[in-house]
C-alpha positions in Angstrom: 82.7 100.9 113.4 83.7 103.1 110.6 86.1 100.5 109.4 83.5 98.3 108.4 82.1 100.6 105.9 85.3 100.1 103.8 85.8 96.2 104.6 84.7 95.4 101.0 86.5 98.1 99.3 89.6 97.2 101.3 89.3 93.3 100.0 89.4 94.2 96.6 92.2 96.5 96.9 94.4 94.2 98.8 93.4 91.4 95.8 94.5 94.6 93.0 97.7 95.2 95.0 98.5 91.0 95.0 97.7 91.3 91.2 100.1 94.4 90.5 103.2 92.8 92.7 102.4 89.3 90.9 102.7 91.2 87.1 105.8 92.7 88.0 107.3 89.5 87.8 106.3 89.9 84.4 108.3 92.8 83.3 112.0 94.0 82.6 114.4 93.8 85.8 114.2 97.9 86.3 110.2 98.1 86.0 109.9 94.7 87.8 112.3 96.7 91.4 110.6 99.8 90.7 107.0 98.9 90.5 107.7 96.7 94.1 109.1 99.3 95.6 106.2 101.3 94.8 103.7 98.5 95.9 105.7 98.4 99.6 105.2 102.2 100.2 101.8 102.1 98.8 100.8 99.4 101.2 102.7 101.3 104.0 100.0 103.6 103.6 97.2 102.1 103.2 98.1 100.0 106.5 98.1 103.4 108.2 95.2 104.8 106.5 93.2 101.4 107.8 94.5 102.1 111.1 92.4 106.0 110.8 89.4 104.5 109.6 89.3 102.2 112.9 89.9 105.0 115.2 93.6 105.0 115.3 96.0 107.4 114.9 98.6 108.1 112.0 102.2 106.8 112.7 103.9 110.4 112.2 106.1 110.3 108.9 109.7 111.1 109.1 111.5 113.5 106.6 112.6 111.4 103.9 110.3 108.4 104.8 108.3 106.7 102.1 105.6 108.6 100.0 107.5 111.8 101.1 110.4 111.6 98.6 109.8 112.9 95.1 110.7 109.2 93.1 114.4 109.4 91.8 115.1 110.9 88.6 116.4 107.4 87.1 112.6 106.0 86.6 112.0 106.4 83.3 109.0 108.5 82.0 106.1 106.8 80.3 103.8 108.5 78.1 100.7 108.4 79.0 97.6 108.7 77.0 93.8 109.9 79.2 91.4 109.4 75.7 88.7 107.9 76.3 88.7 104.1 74.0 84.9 104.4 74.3 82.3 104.0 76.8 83.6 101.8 80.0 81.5 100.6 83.3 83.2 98.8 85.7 81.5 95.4 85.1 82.5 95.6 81.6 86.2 95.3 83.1 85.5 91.9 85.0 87.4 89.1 83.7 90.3 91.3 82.1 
């Protein structure tokens, strides 16, 4: 079954998903709401894109549903920078 393919993959993002909810407990009360608010849709759809892989079928979206609204205009912008700090491989990230 396809969804085997991604079992792996879909352990480690489930474990990065538990990590981001956990740090929001680490920052200010409007980051803290507004990064778990973004963890619940995101899991939302990953649920339904596990639910493809296996041969399901999509849960149709409603207008206005999660992932379908532009994020309000109170979330503050963050600068953010894409320059590479120097040459990166993923195993060099383990333990961070």
């Amino acid at each position: 079954m396809a969804g085997e393919v991604f079992a792996r993959d879909l352990g480690y993002l489930d474990g990065f998903f538990d990590k981001l909810e956990a740090h929001a407990a680490t920052l200010g009360p409007a980051e803290s709401a507004r990064l778990k608010i973004l963890m619940g849709e995101e899991r939302k759809r990953w649920t339904e894109i596990r639910a493809l892989i296996a041969g399901g079928k999509a849960a149709p979206q409603a207008a206005g549903a999660p992932g379908v609204a532009a994020p309000p205009a109170a979330a503050p912008a963050r600068a953010v920078s894409y320059a590479r700090p120097g040459p990166l491989t993923v195993g060099s990230l383990i333990g961070r």
